[in-house]
Every structure is written in C-alpha cells, then in structure tokens.
C-alpha positions in Angstrom: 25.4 38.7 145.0 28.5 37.8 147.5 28.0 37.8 150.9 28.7 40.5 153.4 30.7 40.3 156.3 30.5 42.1 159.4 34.0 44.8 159.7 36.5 44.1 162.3 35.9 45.6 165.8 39.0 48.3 165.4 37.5 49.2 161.6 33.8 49.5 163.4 34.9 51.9 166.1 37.0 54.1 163.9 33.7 54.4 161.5 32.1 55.1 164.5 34.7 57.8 166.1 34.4 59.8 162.0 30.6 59.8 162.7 30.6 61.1 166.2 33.3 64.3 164.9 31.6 64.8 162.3 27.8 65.2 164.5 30.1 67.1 167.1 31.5 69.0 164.5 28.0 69.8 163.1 26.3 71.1 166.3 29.3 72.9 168.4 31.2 75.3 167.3 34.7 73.2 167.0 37.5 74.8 165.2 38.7 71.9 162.8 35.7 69.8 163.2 33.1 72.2 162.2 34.7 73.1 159.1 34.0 69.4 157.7 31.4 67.3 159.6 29.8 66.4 156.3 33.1 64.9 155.5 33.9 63.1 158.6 30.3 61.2 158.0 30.7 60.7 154.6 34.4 58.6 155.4 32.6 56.9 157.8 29.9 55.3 156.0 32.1 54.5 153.1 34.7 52.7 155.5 32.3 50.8 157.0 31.0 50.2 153.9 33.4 49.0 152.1 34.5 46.9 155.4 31.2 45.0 154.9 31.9 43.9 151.3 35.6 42.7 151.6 36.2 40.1 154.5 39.4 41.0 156.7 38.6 44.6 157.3 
C-alpha cells in the first residue's frame, strides 16, 4: 500500500467550500445550490480523495 499524503491547503479548502454548498444547498431553499447538493458533496470527497493518494495536490 503507498502512503498517503495530506492535500494542499488551497485543494483542502476548496473540498471544504463543495461540502458546505452542497449542506447549504440541502437545507435552504437556494436556487442553484439546492438543485445539486448531493453533487457538490460527492466532488468534494473525491477531490480530497484523490488529493490524499497523489502527493502535490
């Protein structure tokens, strides 16, 4: 198994920005946003996913 490494601190806070439109999206009534919150999480745990298995992202 190859090591993980933690994502860069611009990658982390853009997975973290998809998560929090997608769980604003979810509860209020937001006219782009609520269309696709399950989306909007669903990018964000595969960015920072795949930023934890390839260093330099």
């Amino acid at each position: 198994m190859k090591h993980l490494s933690a994502p860069k601190n611009m990658t982390w806070w853009i997975g973290l920005i998809l998560a929090v439109l997608g769980i604003i999206g979810y509860f209020a009534n937001v006219p782009f946003l609520s269309q696709y919150p399950f989306w909007f999480v669903l990018a964000s745990s595969v960015l920072l996913l795949i930023a934890t298995r390839f260093k330099g992202l």
